[in-house]
C-alpha positions in Angstrom: -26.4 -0.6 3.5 -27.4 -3.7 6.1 -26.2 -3.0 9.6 -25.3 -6.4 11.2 -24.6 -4.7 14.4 -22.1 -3.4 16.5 -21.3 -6.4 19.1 -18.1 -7.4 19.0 -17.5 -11.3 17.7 -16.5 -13.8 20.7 -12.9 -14.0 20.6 -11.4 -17.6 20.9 -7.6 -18.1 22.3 -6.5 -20.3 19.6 -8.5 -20.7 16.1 -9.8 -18.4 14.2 -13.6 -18.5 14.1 -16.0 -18.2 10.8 -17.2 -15.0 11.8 -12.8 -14.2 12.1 -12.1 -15.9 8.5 -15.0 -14.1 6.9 -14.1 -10.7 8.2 -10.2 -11.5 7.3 -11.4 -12.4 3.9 -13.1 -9.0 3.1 -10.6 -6.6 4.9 -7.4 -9.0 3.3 -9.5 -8.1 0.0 -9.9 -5.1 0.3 -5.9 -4.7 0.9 -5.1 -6.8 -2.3 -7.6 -4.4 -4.3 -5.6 -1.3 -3.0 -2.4 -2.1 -3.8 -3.7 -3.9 -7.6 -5.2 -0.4 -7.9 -1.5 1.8 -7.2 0.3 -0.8 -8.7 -1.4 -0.8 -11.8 -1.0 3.0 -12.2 2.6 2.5 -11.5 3.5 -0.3 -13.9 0.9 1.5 -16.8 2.8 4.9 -16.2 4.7 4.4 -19.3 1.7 3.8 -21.6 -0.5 6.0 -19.3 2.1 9.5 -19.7 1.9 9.6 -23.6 -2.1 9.1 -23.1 -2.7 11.6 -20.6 0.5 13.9 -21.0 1.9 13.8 -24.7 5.4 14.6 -25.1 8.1 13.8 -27.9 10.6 12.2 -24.9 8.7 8.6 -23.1 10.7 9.7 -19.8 9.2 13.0 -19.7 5.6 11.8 -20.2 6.5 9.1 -17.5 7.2 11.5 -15.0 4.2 13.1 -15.6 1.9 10.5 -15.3 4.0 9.6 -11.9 3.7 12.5 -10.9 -0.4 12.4 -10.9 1.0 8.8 -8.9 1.9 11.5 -6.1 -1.0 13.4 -6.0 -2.7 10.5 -4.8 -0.5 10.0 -2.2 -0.5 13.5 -1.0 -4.0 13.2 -0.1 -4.0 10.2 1.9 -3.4 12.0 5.3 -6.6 14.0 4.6 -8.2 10.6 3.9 -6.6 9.4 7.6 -8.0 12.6 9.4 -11.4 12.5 7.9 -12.1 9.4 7.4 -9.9 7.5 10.8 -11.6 10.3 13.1 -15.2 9.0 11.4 -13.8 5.4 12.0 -13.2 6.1 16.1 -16.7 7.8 16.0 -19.1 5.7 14.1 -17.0 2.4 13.9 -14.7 0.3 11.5 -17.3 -1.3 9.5 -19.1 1.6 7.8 -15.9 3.5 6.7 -14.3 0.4 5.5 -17.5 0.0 2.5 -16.7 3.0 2.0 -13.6 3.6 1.1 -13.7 0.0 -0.9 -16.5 1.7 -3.1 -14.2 4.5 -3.3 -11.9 2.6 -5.5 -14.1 1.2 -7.3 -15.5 3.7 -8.6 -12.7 6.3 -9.8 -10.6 3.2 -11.0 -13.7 2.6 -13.6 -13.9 6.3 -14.5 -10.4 6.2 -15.3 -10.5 3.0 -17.6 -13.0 4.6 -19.3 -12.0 8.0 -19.8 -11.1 9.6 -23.1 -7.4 10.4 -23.9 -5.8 14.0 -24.7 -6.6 13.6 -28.3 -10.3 13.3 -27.8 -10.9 15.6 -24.7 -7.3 17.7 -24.3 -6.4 18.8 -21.1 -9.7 17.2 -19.2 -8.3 13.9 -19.6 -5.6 14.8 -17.4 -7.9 16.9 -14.9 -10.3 13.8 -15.1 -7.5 11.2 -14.3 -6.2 13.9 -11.6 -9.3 14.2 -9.7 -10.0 10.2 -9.6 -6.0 9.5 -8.1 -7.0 12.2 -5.7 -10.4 10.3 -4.7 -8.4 7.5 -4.5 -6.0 9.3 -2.0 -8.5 9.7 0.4 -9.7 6.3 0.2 -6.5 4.6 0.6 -5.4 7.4 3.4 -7.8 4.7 5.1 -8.1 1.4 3.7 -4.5 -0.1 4.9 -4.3 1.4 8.0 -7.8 0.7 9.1 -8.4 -2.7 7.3 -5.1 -3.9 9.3 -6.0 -2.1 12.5 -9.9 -3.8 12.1 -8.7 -7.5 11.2 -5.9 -7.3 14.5 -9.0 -6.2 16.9 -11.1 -9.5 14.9 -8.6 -12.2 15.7 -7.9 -13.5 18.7 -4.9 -11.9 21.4 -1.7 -13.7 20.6 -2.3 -14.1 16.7 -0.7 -11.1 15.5 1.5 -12.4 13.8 -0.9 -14.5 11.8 -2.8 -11.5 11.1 0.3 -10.1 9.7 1.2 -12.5 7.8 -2.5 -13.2 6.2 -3.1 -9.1 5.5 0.1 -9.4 3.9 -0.5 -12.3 1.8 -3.4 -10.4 0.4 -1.4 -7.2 -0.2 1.5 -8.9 -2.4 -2.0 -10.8 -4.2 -2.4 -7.8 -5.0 0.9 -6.8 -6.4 1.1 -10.4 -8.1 -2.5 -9.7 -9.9 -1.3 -6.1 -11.0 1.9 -8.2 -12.4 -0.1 -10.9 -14.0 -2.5 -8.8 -15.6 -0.4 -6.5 -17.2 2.0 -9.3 -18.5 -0.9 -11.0 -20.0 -2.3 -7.7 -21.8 0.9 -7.2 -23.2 1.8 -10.5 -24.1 -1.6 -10.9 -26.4 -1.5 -7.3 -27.6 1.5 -6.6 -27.5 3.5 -3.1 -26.7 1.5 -0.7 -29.8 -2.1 -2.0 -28.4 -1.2 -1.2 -24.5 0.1 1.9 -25.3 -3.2 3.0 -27.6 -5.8 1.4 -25.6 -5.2 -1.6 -23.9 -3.4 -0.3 -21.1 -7.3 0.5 -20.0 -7.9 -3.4 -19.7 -6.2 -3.7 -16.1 -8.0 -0.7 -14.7 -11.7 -2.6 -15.7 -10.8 -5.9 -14.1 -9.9 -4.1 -11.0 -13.0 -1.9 -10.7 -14.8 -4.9 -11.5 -12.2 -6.6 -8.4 -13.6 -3.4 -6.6 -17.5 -4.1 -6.6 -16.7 -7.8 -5.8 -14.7 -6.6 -2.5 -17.9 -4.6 -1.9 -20.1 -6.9 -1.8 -18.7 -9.5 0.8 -17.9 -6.7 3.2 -21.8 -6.0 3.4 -21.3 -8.9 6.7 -18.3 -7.1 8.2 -18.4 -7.6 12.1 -18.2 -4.5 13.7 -15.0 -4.1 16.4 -16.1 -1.1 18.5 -18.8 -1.9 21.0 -21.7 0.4 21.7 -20.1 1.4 25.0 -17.0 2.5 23.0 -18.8 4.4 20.1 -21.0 6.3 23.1 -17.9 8.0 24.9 -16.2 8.9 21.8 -16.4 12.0 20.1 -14.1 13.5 17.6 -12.8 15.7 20.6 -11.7 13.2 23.0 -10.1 10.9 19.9 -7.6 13.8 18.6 -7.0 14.6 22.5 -5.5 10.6 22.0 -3.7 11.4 19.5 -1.7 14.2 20.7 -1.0 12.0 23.9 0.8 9.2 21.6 2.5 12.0 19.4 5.7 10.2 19.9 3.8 6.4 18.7 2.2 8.9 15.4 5.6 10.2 14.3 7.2 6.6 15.1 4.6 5.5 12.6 5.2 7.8 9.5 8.9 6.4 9.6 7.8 2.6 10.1 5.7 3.0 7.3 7.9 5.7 5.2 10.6 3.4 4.8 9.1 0.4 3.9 6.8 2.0 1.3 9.9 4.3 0.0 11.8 0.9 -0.4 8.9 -1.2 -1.7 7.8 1.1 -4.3 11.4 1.6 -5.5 11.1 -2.5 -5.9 7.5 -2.3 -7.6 7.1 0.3 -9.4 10.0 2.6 -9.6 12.6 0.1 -11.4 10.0 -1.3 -13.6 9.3 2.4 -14.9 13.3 3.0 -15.3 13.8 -0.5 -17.0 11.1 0.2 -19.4 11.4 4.1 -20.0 14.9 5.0 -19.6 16.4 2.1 -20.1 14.2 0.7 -22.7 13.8 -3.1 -21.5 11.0 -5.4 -22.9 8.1 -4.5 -21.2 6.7 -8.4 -21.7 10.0 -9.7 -19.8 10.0 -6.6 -17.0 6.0 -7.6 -16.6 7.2 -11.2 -16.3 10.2 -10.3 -13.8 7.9 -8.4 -11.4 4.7 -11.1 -11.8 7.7 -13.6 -10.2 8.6 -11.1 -7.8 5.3 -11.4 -6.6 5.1 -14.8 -6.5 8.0 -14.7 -3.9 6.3 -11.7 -2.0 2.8 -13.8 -1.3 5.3 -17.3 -0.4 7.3 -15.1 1.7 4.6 -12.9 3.7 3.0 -16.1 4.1 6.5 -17.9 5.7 7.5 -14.8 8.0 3.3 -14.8 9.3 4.0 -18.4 10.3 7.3 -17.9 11.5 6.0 -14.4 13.6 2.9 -15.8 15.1 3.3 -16.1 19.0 6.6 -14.3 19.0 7.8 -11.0 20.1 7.0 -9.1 16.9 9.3 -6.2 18.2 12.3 -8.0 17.9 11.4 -9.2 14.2 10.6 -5.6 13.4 13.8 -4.3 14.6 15.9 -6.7 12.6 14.6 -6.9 9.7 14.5 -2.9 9.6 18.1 -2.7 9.9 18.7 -5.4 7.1 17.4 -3.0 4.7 19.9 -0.4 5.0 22.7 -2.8 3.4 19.8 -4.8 1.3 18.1 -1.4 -0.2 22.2 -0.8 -1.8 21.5 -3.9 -4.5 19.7 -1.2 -6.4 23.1 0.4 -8.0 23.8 -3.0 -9.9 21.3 -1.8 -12.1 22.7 1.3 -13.5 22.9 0.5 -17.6 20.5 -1.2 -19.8 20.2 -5.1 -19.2 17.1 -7.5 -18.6 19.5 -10.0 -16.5 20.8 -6.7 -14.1 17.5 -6.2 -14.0 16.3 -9.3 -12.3 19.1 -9.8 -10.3 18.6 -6.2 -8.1 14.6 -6.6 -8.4 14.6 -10.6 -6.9 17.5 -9.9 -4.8 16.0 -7.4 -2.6 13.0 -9.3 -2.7 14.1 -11.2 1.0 14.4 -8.6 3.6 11.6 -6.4 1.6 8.8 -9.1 2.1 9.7 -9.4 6.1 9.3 -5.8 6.4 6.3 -5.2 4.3 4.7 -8.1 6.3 5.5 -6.9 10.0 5.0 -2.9 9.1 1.4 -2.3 9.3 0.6 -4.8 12.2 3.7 -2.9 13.8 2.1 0.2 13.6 -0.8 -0.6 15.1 1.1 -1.7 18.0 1.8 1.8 18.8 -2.0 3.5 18.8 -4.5 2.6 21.7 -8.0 1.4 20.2 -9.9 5.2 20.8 -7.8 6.5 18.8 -6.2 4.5 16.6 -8.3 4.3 13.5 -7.4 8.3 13.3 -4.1 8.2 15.1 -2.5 4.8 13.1 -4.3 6.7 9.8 -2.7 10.1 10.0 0.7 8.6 10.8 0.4 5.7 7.7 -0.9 8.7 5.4 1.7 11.1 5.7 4.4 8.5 5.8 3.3 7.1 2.6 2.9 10.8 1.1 5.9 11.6 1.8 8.2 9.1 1.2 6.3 6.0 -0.7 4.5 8.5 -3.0 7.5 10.2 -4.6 9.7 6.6 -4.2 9.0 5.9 -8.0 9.4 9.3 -9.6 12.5 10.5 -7.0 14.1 7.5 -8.4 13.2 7.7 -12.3 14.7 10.8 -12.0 17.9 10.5 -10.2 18.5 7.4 -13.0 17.9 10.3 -15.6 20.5 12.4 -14.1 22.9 9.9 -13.3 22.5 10.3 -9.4 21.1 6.8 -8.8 23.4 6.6 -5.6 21.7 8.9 -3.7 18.1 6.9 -3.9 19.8 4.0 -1.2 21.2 6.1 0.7 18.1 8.4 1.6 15.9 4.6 1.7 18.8 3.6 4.9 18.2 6.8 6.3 14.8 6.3 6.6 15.0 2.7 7.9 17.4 3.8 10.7 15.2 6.8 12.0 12.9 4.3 11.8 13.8 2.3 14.0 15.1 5.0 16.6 11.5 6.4 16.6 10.1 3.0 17.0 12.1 2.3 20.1 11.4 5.7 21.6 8.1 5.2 21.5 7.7 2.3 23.0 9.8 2.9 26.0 7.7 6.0 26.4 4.0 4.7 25.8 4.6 0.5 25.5 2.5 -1.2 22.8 -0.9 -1.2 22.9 -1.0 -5.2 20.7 1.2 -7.5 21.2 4.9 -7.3 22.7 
């Protein structure tokens, strides 16, 4: 691995610099590769479940292939421990290579692994231990990518950042969308469900070692000065004295994530497994919701930057509570219900999932933030974003789909109590 160095790039006021773009580029990257990476898992759980988990009923081999979706997510606040603690101590640069290679790397192991007719019950142990690599990875990547690419620009862009770390993250989504619509298109249902559900997961490891590669020249944001008076002591000592900003985080990022993977992943599971849609429309319904998510995270960055983002935040968190409600017009089976609850909840959910990560950084000072803006994203994601899809496959199974809003409006209102708390107690450490 080439160290470039630990100076910090010369900021400008106004325009982003080279050094700026190129560092936006292979962070913003590394976000889109992320969420292609869940996504895909989430969208494939339906082909995926029979593969790993055979069972005579689709739903019940869904549910167990989302929950190995879980897993993953119940790892990621180890991921923000270990791996934002190392981030505080040795800087952003190192951990963000390697938690890209991460990826990489179990995402190719799990295109490539043998099904439960081949190997039995080490496919699923196989496919068990990679989601939970991947845990620990992603405990880190978000967080730190969004935290590293704020401390990159220049003070006042915020909102640009937002908006362009957001743009990458619904690329992400769109790419997840496109490719799977494609596969199934040309090989139709039988083929994905035998084997070429595994052609998504190559093109993203493949995505993965790209990614790598042009973070090699990643500017490093800590300067020496910094990394020489931090030690993993005096870093959790700042997180315990923003306890108020970490909790404040796991609900910022909780809701959002519960909400966005109800959109993503959790009604394209029910539409295809309990409902029993066309999985070549529902792949082409949730590659156009992902058209509007980039557009959109795009609009609301341009529309952000050089603006309070606290006031944004708080208003487009409290839109969600009536917005997240659109869900129960799609109770029965019906491709045209279908699009209607997944693109009408598509507005307020792009402002939110382009504010909430820029937002949370707001509330961790730079010492301790890679561990501090980590811990609070991981266990927010674990536990509400993790079990969003399979909490609401289920309740759909049971007939309880009206609770699934309601506990997503709970969320968003805590969410934005805790949010306010902590900033009248602590301020904001970026931006207003």
């Amino acid at each position: 691995m080439v160290d470039i160095g630990v100076t910090r790039p010369t900021r400008d006021r106004t325009r982003f610099t080279p050094v700026v773009r190129r560092g936006l580029l292979g962070l913003g990257l590394g976000n889109a590769l992320e969420w292609y990476d869940w996504m895909i898992f989430g969208l494939l759980s339906a082909f995926i479940g029979p593969s790993f988990f055979p069972s005579s009923d689709p739903v019940t081999a869904t549910l167990g292939a989302l929950s190995v979706f879980a897993v993953g997510f119940a790892f990621r606040p180890l991921g923000g421990i270990l791996l934002g603690t190392l981030a505080d101590r040795v800087g952003r640069r190192r951990v963000m290579l390697l938690s890209i290679a991460m990826i990489a790397v179990t995402t190719l192991i799990i295109a490539i692994t043998p099904d439960y007719d081949q190997i039995g019950v080490w496919a699923g142990v196989i496919l068990l231990a990679c989601r939970i690599v991947q845990g620990i990875s992603t405990g880190i990547e978000a967080p730190l990518s969004t935290a590293h690419a704020v401390e990159l620009a220049p003070e006042g862009r915020e909102g640009a950042v937002a908006g362009i770390m957001s743009v990458y993250v619904n690329v992400g989504i769109l790419l997840a969308s496109l490719v799977s619509f494609f596969c199934s298109l040309a090989l139709g249902a039988e083929a994905m469900g035998e084997w070429g559900w595994r052609l998504p997961f190559i093109v993203g490891a493949l995505f993965g070692f790209v990614v790598l590669y042009l973070r090699r020249t990643l500017p490093e944001t800590m300067r020496p000065d910094e990394l020489a008076r931090t030690s993993t002591k005096s870093v959790w000592q700042g997180v315990r004295r923003n306890w108020l900003g970490v909790l404040a985080i796991i609900f910022v990022v909780g809701a959002v994530q519960a909400y966005s993977y109800a959109w993503n992943t959790g009604l394209p599971s029910a539409a295809r497994s309990s409902f029993g849609e066309d999985p070549t429309a529902v792949f082409g319904l949730t590659t156009l919701l992902g058209l509007i998510m980039v557009a959109g995270s795009w609009l609301v960055g341009r529309l952000v930057d050089g603006r309070p983002m606290s006031t944004w935040f708080i208003v487009a968190r409290l839109l969600a509570i009536p917005s997240v409600f659109l869900m129960l017009g799609y109770t029965q089976p019906g491709i045209g219900g279908f699009a209607l609850v997944l693109l009408g909840g598509s507005i307020v959910l792009v402002v939110n999932m382009t504010l909430y990560n820029v937002v949370a950084t707001s509330l961790m000072p730079k010492a301790s933030r890679g561990a501090g803006v980590s811990l609070g994203y991981g266990i927010g994601v674990a536990l509400f974003g993790g079990t969003a899809s399979y909490l609401l496959v289920w309740l759909q199974s049971i007939g309880l789909s009206w609770i699934f809003p309601v506990y997503v409006a709970v969320l968003s209102a805590i969410s934005v109590l805790l949010y306010l708390l902590a900033r009248r107690r602590n301020g904001l450490y970026v931006g207003k």
